[in-house]
C-alpha positions as CSV (number, residue, x, y, z in Angstrom):
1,X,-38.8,122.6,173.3
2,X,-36.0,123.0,175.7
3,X,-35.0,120.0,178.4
4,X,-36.8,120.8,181.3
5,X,-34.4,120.4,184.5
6,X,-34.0,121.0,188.2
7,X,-30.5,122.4,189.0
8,X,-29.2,122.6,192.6
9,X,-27.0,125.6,193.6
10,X,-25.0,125.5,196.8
11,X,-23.6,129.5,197.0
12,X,-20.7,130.2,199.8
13,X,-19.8,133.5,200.9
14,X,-20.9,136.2,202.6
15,X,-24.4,135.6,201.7
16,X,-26.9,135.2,204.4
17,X,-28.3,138.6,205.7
18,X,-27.6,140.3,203.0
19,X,-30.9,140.1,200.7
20,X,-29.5,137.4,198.9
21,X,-32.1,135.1,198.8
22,X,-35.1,137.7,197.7
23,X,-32.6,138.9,195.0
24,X,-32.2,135.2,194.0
25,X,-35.5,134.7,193.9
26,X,-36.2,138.1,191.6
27,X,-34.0,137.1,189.6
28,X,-35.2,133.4,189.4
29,X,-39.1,135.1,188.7
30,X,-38.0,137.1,185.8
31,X,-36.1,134.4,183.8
32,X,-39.4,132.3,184.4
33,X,-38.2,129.1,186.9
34,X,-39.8,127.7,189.6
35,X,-38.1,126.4,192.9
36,X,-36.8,128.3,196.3
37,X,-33.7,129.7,197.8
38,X,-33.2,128.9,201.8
39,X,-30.4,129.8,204.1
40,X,-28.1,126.4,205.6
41,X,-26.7,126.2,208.9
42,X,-23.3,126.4,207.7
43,X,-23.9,130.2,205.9
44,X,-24.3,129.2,202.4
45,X,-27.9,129.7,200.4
46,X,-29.2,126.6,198.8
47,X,-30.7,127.1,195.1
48,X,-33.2,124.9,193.9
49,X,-34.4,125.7,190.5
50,X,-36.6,123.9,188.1
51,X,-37.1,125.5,184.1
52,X,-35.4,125.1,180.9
53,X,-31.5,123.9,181.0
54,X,-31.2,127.7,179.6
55,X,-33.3,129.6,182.5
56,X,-31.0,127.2,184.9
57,X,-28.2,128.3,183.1
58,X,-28.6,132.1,183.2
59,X,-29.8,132.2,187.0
60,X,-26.1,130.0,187.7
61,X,-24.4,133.0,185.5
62,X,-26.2,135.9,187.3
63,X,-25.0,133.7,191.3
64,X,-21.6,133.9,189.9
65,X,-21.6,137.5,188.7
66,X,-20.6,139.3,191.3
67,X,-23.4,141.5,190.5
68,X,-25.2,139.6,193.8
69,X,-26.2,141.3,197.2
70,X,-23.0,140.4,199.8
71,X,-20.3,138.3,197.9
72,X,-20.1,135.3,196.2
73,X,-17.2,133.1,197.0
74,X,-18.1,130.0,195.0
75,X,-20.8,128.1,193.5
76,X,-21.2,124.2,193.1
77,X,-24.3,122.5,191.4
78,X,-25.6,119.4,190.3
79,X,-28.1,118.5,187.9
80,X,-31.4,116.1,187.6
81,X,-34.5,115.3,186.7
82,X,-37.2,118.0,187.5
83,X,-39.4,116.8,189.8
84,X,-42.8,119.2,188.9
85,X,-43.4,119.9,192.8
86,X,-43.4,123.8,192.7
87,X,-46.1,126.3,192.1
88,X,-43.9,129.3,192.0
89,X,-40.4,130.5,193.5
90,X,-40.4,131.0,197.6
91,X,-37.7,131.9,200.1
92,X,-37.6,129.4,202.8
C-alpha cells in the first residue's frame, strides 16, 4: 500500500474568479483524494489534499500544467502526516 499523506498547495496567479477551485476540486475527485481548495485574502487558492503520495503527486502535476482555468504563476507545497478529518473534497 502507498504512504498515505496530506500535501498543502499554495497556487499564485491569476486564480481566483476564474473556476479554479471547482476545477481543482474535479480534478482532486477523479484521482480519488480527499481535502478542499479555498480562496486567501492575498489571491492565491490554498490546496489541501489528503490520498496516496502518488494521487498528491499527480493533482501538484495537473496545478502546474498550465492546463488550469486562469494562470498559474507558481506553486509551493509542503508535506505531512495526514490527519483523516475529511469525508470528501469541498470548496471553501
Amino acid at each position: 500500500m502507498s504512504e498515505q499523506v496530506r500535501m498543502t498547495a499554495w497556487v499564485r496567479g491569476v486564480v481566483q474568479e476564474v473556476g479554479f477551485r471547482w476545477w481543482t476540486r474535479s480534478r482532486a475527485l477523479e484521482i480519488g483524494l480527499l481535502g478542499y481548495a479555498s480562496n486567501l485574502g492575498d489571491g492565491r487558492v490554498q490546496v489541501v489534499a489528503e490520498g496516496a503520495r502518488e494521487q498528491c503527486e499527480r493533482l501538484l502535476d495537473l496545478l502546474r500544467s498550465g492546463d488550469t482555468p486562469g494562470r498559474v504563476d507558481g506553486v509551493t507545497e509542503i508535506w505531512g502526516p495526514t490527519e483523516a478529518r475529511y469525508q470528501g473534497f469541498e470548496i471553501r
